[in-house]
Backbone bond lengths (Angstrom), bond angles and torsions (degrees), N, CA, C in turn:
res aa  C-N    CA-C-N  psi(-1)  N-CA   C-N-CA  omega(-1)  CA-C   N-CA-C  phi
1 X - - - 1.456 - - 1.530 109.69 -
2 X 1.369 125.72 149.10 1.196 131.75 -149.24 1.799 92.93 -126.23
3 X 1.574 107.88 156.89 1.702 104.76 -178.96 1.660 104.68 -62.62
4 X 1.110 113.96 -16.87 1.795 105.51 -168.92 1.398 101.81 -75.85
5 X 1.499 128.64 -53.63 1.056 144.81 170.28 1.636 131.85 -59.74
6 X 1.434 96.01 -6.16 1.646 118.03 163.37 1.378 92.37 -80.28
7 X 1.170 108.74 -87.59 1.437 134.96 -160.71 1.701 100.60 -32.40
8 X 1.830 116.59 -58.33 1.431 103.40 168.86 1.540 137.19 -41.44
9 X 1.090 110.65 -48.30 1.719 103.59 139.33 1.608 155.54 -35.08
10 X 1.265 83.18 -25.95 1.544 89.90 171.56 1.517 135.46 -87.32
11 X 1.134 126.00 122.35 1.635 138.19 -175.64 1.800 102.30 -75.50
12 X 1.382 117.24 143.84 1.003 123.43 166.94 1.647 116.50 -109.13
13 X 1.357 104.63 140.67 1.956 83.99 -177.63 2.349 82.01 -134.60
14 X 1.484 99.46 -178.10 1.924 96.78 174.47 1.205 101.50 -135.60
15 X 1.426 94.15 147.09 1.963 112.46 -152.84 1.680 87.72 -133.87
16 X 1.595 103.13 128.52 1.529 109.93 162.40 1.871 118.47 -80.90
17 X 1.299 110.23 138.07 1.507 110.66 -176.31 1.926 95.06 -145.64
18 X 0.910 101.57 105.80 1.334 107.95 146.61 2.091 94.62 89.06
19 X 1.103 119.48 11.25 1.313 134.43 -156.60 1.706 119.89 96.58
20 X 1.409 113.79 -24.84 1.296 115.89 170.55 1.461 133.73 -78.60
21 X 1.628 101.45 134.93 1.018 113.10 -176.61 1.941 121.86 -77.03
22 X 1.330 118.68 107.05 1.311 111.28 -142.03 1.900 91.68 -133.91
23 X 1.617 99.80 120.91 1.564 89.53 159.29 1.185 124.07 -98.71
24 X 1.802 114.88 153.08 1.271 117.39 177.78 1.346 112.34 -108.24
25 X 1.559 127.04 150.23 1.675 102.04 160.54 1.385 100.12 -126.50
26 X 1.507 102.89 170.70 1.682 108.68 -162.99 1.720 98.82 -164.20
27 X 1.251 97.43 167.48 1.388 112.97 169.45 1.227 112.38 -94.46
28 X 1.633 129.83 147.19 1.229 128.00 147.92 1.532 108.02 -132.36
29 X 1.395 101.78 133.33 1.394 98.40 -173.33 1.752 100.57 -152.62
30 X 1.465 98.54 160.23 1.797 108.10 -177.91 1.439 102.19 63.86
31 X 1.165 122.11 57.05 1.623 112.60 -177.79 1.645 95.39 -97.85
32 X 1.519 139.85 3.29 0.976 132.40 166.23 1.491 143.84 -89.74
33 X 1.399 77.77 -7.02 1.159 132.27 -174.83 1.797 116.70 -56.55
34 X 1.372 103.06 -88.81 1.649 135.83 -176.76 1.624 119.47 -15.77
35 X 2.178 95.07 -45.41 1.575 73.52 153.55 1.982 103.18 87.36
36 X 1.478 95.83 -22.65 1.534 91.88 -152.73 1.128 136.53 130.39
37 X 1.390 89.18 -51.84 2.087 101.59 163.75 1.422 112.68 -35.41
38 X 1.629 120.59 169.27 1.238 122.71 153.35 1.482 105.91 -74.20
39 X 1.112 124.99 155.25 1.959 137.00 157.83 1.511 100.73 -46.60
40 X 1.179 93.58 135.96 1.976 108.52 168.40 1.656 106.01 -74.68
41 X 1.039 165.29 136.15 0.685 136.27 156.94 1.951 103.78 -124.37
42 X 1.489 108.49 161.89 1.743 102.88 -162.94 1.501 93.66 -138.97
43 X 1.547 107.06 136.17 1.339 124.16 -148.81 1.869 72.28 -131.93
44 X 1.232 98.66 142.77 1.890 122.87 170.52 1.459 97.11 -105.20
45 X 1.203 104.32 -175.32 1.507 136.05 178.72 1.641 110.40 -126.58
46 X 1.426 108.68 -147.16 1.293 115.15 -178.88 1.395 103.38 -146.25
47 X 1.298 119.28 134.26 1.412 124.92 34.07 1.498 116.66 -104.37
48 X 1.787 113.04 29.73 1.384 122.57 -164.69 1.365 124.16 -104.05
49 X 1.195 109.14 179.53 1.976 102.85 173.40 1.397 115.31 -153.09
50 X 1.408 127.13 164.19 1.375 96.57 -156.37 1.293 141.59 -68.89
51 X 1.304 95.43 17.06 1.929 99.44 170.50 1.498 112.69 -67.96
52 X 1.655 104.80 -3.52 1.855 98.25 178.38 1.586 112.89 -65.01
53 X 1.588 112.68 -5.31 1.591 120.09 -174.08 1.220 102.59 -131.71
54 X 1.655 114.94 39.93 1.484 119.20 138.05 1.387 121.11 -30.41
55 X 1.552 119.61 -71.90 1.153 121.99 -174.40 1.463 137.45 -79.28
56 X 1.458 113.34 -9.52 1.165 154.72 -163.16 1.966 106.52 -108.31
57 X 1.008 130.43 -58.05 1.219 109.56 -173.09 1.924 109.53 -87.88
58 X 1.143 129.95 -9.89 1.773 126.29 167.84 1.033 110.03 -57.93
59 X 1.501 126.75 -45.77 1.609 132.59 177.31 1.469 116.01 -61.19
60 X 1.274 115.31 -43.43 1.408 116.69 150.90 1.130 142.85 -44.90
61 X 1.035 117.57 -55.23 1.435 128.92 -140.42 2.342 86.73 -106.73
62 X 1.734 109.57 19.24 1.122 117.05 175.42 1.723 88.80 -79.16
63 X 1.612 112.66 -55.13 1.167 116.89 153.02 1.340 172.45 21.93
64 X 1.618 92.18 -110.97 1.301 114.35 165.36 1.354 97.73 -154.97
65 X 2.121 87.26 164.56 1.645 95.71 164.13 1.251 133.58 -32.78
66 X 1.059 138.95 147.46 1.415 134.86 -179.91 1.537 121.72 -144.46
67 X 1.055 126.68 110.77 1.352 119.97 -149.31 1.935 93.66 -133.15
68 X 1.790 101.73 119.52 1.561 98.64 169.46 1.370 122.23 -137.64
69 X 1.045 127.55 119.46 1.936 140.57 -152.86 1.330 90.35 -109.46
70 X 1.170 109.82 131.51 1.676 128.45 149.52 1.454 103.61 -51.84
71 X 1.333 126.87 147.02 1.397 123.42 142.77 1.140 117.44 -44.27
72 X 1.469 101.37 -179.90 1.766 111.60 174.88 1.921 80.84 -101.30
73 X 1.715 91.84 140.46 1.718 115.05 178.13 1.681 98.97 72.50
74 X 0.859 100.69 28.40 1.748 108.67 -169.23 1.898 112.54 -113.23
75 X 1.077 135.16 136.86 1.507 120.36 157.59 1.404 119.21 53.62
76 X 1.123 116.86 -127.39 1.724 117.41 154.90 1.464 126.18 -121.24
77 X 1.286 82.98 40.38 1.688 100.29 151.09 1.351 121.44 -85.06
78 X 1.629 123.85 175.30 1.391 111.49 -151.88 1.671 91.43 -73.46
79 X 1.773 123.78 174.33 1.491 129.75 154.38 1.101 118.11 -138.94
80 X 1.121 125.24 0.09 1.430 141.09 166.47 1.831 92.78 -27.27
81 X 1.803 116.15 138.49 1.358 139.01 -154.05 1.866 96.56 -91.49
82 X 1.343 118.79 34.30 1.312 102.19 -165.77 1.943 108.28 -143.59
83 X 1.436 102.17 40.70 1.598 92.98 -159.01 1.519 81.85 -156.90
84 X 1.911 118.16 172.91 1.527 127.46 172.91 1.256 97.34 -118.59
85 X 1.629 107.27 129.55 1.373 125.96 155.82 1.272 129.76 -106.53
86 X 1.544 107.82 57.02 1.271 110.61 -171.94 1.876 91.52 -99.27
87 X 1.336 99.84 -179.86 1.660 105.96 -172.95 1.691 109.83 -56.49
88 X 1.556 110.35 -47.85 1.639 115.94 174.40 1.030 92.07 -48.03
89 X 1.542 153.09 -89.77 1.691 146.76 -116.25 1.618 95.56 -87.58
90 X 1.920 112.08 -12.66 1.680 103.86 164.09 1.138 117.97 -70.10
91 X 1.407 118.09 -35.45 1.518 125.05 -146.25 2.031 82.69 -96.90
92 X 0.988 139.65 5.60 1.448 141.79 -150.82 1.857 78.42 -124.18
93 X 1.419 109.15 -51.27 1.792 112.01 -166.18 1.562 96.32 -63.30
94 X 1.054 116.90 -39.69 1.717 130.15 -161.09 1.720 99.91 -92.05
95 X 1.135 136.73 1.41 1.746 118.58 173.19 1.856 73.80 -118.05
96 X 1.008 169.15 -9.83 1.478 156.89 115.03 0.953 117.55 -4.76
97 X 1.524 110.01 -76.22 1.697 122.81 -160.78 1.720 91.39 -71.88
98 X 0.919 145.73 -13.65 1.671 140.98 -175.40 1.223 115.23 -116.14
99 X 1.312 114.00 11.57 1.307 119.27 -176.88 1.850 90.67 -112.70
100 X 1.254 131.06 -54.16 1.524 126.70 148.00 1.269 159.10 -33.68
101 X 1.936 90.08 -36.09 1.456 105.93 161.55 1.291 108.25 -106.22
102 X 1.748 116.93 47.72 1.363 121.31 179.09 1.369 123.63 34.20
103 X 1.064 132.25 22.63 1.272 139.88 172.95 2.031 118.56 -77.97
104 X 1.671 105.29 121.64 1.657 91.64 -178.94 1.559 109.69 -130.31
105 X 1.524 102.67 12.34 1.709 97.06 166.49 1.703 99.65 -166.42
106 X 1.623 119.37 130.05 1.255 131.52 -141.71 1.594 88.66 -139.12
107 X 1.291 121.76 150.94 1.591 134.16 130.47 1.639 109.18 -91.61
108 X 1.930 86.02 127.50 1.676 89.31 166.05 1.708 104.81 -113.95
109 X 1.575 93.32 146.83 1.081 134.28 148.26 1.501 141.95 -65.64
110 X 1.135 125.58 85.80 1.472 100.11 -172.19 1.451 120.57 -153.61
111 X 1.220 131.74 168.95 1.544 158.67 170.63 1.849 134.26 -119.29
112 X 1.317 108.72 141.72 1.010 112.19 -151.48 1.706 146.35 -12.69
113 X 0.956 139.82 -31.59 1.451 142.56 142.33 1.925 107.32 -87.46
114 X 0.612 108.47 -19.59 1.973 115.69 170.22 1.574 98.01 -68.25
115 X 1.183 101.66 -44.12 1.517 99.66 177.53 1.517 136.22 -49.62
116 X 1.434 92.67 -48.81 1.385 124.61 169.33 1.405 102.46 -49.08
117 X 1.242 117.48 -68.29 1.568 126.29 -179.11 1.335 129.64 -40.30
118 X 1.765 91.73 -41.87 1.378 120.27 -163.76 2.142 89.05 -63.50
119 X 1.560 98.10 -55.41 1.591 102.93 -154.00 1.503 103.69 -73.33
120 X 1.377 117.31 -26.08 1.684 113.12 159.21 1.497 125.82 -40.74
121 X 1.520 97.17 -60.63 1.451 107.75 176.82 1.675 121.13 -56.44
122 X 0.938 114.01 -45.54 1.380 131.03 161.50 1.579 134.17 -48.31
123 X 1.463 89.76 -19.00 1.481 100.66 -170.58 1.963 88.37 -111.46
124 X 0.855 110.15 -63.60 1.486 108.82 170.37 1.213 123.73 -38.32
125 X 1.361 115.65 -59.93 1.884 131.37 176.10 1.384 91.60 -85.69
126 X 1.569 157.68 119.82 1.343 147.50 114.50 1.028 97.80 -39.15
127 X 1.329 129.88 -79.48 1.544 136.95 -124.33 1.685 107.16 -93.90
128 X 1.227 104.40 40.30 1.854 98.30 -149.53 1.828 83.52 -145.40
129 X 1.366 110.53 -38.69 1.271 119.25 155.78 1.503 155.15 -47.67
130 X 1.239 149.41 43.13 0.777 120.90 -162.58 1.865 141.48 -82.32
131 X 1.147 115.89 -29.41 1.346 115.39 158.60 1.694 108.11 -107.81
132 X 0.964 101.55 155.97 2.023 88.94 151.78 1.710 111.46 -136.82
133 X 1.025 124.11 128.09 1.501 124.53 170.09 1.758 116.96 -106.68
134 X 1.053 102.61 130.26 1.455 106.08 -166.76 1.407 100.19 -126.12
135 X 1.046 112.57 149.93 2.085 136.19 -149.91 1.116 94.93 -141.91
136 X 1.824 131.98 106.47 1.161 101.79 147.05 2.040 125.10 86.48
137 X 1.261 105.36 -10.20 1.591 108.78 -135.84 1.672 92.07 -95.42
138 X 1.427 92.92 161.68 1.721 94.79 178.58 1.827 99.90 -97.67
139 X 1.333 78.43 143.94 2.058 101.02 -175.53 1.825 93.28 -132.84
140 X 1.928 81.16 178.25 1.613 72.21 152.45 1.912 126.43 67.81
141 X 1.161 94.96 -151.85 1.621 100.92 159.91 1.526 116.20 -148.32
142 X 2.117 102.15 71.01 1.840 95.63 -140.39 2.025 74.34 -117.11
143 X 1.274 89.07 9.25 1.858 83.39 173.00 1.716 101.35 -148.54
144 X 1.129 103.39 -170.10 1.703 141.87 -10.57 1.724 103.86 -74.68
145 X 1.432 100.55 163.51 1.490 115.53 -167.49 1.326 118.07 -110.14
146 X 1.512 118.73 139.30 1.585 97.40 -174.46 1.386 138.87 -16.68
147 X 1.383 93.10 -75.28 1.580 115.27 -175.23 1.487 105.42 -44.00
148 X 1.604 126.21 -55.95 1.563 113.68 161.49 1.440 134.26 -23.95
149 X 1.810 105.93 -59.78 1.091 111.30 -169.01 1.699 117.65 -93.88
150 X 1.096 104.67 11.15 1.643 118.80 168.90 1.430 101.79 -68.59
151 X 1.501 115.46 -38.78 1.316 124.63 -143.73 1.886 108.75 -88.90
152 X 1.590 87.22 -12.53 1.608 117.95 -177.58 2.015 109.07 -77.41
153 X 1.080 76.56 -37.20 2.114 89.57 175.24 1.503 99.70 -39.94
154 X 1.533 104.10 142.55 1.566 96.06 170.97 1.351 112.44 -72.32
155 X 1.545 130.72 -8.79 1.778 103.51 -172.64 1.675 119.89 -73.67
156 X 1.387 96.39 1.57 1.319 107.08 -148.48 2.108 86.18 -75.90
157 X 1.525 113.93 -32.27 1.511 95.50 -179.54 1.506 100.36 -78.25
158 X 1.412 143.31 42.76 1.351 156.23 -174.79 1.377 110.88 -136.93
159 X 1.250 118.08 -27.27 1.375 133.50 168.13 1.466 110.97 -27.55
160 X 1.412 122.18 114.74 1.675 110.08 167.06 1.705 123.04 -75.46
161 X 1.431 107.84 123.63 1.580 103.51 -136.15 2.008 99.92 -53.92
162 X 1.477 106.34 -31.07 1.314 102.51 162.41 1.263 137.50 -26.59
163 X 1.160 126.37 -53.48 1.649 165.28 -159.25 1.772 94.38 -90.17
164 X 1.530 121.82 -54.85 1.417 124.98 -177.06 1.626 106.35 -74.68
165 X 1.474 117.69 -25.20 1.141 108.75 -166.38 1.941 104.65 -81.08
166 X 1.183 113.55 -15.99 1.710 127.49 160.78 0.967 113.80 -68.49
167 X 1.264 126.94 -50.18 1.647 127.28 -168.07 1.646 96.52 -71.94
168 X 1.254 134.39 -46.98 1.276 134.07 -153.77 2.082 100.71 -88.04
169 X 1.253 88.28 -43.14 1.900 89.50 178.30 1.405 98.81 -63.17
170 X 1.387 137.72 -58.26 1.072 137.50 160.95 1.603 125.44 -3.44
171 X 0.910 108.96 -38.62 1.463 124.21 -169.60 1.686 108.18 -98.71
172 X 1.271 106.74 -2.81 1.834 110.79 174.69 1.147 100.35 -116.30
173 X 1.508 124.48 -31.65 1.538 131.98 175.83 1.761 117.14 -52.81
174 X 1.586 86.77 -69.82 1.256 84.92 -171.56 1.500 128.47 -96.61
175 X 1.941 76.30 10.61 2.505 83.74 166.06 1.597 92.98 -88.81
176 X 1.203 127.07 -10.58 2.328 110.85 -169.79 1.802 84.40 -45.43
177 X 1.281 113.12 147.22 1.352 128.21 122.72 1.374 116.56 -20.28
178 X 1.825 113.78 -68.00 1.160 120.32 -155.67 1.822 103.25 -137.22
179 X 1.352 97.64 -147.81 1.885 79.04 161.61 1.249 130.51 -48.95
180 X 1.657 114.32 158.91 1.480 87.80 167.74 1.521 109.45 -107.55
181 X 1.458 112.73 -176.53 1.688 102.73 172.53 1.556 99.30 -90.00
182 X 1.179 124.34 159.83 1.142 148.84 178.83 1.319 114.12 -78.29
183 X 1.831 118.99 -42.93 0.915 110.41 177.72 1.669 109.76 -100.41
184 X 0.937 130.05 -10.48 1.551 128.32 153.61 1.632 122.41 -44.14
185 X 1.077 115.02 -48.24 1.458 136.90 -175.63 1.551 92.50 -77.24
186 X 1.261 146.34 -96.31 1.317 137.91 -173.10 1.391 106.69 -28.61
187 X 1.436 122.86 -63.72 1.624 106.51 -173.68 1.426 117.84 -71.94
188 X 1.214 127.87 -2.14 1.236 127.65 163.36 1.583 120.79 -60.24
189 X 1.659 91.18 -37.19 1.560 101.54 -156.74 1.993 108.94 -101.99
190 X 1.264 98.73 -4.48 1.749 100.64 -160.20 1.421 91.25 -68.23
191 X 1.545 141.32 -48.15 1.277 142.06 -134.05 1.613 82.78 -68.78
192 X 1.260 140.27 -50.00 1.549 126.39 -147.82 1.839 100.40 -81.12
193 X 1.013 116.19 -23.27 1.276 125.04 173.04 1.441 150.39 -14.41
194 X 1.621 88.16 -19.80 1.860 106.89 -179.82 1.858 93.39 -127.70
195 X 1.224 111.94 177.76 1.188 120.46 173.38 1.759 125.42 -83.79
196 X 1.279 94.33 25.50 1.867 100.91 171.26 1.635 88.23 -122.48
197 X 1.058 117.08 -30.19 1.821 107.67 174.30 0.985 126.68 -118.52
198 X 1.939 116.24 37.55 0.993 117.35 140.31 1.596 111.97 -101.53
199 X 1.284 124.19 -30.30 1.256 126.60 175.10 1.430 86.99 -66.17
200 X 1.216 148.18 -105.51 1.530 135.06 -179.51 1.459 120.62 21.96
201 X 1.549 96.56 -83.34 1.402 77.56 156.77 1.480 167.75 -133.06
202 X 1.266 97.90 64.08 1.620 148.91 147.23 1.909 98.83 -52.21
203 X 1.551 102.96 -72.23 0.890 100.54 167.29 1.295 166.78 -32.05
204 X 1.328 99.51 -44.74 1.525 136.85 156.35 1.432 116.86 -60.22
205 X 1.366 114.01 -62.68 1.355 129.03 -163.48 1.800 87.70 -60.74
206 X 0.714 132.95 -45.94 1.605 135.63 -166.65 1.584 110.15 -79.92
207 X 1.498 128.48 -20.69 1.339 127.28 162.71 0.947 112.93 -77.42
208 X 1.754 132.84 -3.24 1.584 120.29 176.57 1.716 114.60 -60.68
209 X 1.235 93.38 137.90 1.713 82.35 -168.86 1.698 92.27 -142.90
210 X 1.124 111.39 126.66 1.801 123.61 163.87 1.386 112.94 -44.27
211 X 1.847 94.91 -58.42 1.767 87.99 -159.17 1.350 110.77 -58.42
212 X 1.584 119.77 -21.96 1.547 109.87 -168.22 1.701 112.61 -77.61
213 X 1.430 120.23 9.32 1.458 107.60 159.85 1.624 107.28 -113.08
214 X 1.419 117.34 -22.18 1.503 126.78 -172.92 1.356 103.42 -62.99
215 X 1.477 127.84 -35.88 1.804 125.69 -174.37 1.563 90.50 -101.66
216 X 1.287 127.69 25.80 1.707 99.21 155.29 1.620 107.20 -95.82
217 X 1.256 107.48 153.76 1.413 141.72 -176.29 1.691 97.60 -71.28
218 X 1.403 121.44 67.01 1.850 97.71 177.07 1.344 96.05 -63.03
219 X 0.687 157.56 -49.28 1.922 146.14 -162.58 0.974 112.45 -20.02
220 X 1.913 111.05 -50.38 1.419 124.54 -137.53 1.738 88.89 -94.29
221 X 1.250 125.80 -17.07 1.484 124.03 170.83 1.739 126.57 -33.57
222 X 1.181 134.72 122.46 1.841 102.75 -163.72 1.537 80.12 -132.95
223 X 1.525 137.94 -0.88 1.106 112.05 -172.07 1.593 99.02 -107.03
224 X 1.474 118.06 159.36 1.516 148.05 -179.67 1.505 101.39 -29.69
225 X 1.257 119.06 119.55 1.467 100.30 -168.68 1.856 98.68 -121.62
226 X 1.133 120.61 129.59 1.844 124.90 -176.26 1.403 95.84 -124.00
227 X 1.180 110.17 126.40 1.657 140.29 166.62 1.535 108.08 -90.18
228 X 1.485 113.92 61.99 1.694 98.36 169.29 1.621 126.82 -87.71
229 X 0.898 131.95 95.36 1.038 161.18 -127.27 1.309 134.37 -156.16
230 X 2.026 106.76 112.57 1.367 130.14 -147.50 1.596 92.22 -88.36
231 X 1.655 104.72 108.53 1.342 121.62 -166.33 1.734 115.20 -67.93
232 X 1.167 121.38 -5.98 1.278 131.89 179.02 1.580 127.75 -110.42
233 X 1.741 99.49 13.55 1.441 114.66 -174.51 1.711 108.78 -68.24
234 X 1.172 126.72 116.53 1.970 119.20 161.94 1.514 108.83 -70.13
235 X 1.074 134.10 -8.14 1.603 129.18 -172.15 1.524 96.83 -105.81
236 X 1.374 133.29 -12.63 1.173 113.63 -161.64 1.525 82.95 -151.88
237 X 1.282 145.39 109.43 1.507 113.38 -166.73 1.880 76.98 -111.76
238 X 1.890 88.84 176.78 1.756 101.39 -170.75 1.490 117.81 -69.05
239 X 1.635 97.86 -11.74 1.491 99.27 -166.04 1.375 92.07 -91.29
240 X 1.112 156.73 18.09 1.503 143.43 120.59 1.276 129.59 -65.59
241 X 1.436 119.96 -25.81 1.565 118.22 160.63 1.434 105.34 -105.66
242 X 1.791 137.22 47.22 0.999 131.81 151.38 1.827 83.19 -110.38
243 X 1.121 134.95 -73.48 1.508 147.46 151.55 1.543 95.21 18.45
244 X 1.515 108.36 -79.34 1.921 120.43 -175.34 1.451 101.57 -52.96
245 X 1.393 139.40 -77.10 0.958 162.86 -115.15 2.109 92.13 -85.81
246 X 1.272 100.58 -45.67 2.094 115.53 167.45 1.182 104.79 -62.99
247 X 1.438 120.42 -38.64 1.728 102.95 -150.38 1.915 92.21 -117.82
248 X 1.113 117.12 -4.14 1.254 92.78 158.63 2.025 102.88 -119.46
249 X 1.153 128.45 42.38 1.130 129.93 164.15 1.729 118.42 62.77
250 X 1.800 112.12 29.67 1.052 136.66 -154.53 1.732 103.00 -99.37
251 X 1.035 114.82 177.34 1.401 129.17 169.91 1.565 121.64 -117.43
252 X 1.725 121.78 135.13 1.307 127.30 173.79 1.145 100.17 -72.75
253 X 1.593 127.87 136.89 1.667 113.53 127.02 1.780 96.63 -100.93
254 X 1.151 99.73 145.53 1.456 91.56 159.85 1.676 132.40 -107.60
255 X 1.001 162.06 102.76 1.300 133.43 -139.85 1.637 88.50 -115.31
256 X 1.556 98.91 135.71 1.760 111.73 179.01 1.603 94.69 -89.90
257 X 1.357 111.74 172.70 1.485 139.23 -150.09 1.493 113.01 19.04
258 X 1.149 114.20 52.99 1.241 108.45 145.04 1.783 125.77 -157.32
259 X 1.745 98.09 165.62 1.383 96.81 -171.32 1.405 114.07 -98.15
260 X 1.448 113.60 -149.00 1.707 106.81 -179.72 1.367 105.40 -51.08
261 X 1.066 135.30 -66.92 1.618 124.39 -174.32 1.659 114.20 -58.34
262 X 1.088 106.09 68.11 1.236 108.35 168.08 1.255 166.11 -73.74
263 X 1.614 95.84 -15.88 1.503 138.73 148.56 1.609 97.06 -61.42
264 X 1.350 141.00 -34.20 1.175 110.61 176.17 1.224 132.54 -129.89
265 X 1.684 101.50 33.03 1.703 114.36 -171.95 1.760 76.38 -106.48
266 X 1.582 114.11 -29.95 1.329 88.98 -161.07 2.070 104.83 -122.88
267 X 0.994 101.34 74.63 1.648 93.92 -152.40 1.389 136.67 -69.53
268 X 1.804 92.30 -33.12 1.580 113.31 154.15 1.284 143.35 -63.19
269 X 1.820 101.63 -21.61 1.508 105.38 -178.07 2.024 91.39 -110.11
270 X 1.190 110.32 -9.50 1.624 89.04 151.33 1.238 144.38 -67.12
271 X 1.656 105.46 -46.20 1.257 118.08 -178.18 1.874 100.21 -50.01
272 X 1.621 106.10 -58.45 1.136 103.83 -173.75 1.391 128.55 -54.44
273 X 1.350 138.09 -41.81 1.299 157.37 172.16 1.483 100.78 -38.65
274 X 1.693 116.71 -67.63 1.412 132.52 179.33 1.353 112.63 -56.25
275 X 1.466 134.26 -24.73 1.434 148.27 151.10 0.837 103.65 -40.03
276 X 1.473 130.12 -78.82 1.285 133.44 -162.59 1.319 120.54 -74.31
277 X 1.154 107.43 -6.01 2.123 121.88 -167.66 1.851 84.38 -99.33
278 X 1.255 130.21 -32.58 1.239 125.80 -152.13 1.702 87.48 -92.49
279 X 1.775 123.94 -64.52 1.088 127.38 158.76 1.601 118.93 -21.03
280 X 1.243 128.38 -63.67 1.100 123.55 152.83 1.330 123.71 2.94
281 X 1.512 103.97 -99.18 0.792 126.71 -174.22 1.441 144.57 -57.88
C-alpha cells in the first residue's frame, strides 16, 4: 500500500486543544472485528505519520478495532503555524479524538514521540488503559536527538523543499537495517513537501521537550506495559526500554536486526510478537 492509498482511507473528524480548533485524520479500521476488546489504537513519532503502520495495522485490525491518527502538524492532520505540538497538546488531541469516537478504554500502540504520548496518557488515564506497547519510544530524558532538533533551526522553513526532501528521506534510508523500501521512504517523507509542511515540521522538531516525559509519574501506570523494541536503535537505545519495562513492572521483547524503524526492518516478527502481546492480553 502506497501513502496515497493510505491517506484515501482516512476519515477526518475536529478536536479542541488548547482553545484551538484543530483537525485530525486517522484510520479506523476492523471495527467488526474487536469482539469486545478495547480498539488498538497506533500513535507515530516524528518525523512520521501514520503510514509508519502501513504494514502493521491490516494484520490487526483482522482482529480488532484499530484506530490510527496523525498527530497534530503531522500527515494530514491540521499544520496551520498557530498551535503546540509538543507531546502534552498530543496527549490533549488524543483524550478528544476518544471522547467523540465514544471510545473509554483503548490499547496503545506506539513509536518514538507516540510513545511519549502513549506513556502520558497512561499515566494520567490508568483505568482507560489497557495494554500499552511501546516501540522505540522516548521516556525519561532519552530525547530529543540531534537530527530532530536540527530540524527545529529556523532555516529549516527556508529549506529548498528539494534539499529537505534528502535530509528527511535520509533518515529512513540510512536507519533500514537493510534495504530500504522505496515505497516506505517516499510516504514517510511526502507530507513535509510543500511550504505548510515544511514549516510544520520546523515546527515540530522545536516542540520536542524532555520535561514532558521526565515529570510523568511511571508508578501511576496500571496497565500491561510491552517494550518491543528494535535492539540496535542509536536514537532510542534498549537500555531505555529495559529502564521502562523495570520500573513500571513491564516486559522486554527485544527484536535483533533492527533499528529505530522497527516495525519495518523487522515486519513479520512484529506483527507476530504484537499478536501474541494483544492475545495476551
Amino acid at each position: 500500500m502506497n501513502h496515497e492509498e493510505w491517506a484515501a482511507e482516512q476519515e477526518s473528524t475536529t478536536v479542541t486543544v488548547d482553545g484551538h480548533e484543530l483537525s485530525v485524520a486517522y484510520r479506523d479500521d476492523g471495527g467488526g472485528a474487536d469482539g469486545g476488546d478495547p480498539p488498538v489504537v497506533f500513535l507515530h513519532g516524528i518525523p512520521t505519520w501514520s503510514f509508519l503502520w502501513r504494514d502493521i495495522v491490516p494484520p490487526i485490525a483482522e482482529d480488532r478495532r484499530t484506530i490510527a491518527p496523525d498527530l497534530l502538524g503531522y500527515g494530514n492532520s491540521a499544520m496551520t503555524d498557530d498551535f503546540d505540538r509538543s507531546i502534552r497538546a498530543q496527549e490533549a488531541m488524543l483524550d478528544d479524538l476518544f471522547a467523540q469516537l465514544g471510545i473509554e478504554r483503548v490499547t496503545l500502540v506506539s513509536h518514538d514521540i507516540g510513545g511519549g504520548v502513549a506513556l502520558r496518557y497512561a499515566a494520567h488515564n490508568p483505568d482507560r488503559v489497557a495494554e500499552l506497547v511501546c516501540s522505540n519510544a522516548v521516556c525519561y530524558d532519552s530525547w530529543p536527538v540531534e537530527f530532530i532538533t536540527d530540524f527545529g533551526l529556523p532555516e529549516t522553513t527556508e529549506t529548498p523543499i528539494g534539499e529537505l526532501e534528502e535530509q528527511v528521506s535520509s533518515a529512513f534510508r540510512d536507519g533500514a537495517y537493510g534495504d530500504p523500501d522505496d515505497e516506505f521512504v517516499e510516504g514517510l517523507t511526502a507530507p513535509w513537501l510543500t511550504e505548510e509542511g515544511r514549516t510544520s515540521l520546523a515546527r515540530c522538531a522545536v516542540a520536542t521537550n524532555t520535561n514532558h516525559t521526565t515529570e510523568i509519574d511511571y508508578g501511576a501506570i496500571e496497565a500491561d506495559v510491552y517494550c518491543l523494541w528494535g535492539s540496535e536503535d542509536s536514537f532510542q537505545p534498549i537500555e531505555y526500554g529495559e529502564r521502562l519495562a523495570e520500573e513500571t513492572g513491564g516486559e522486554l521483547i527485544a527484536l535483533d536486526e533492527a533499528y529505530h524503524w522497527v516495525m519495518a526492518d523487522r515486519t513479520d516478527r512484529y506483527i507476530e510478537e504484537l499478536r501474541s502481546l494483544l492475545a495476551e492480553g
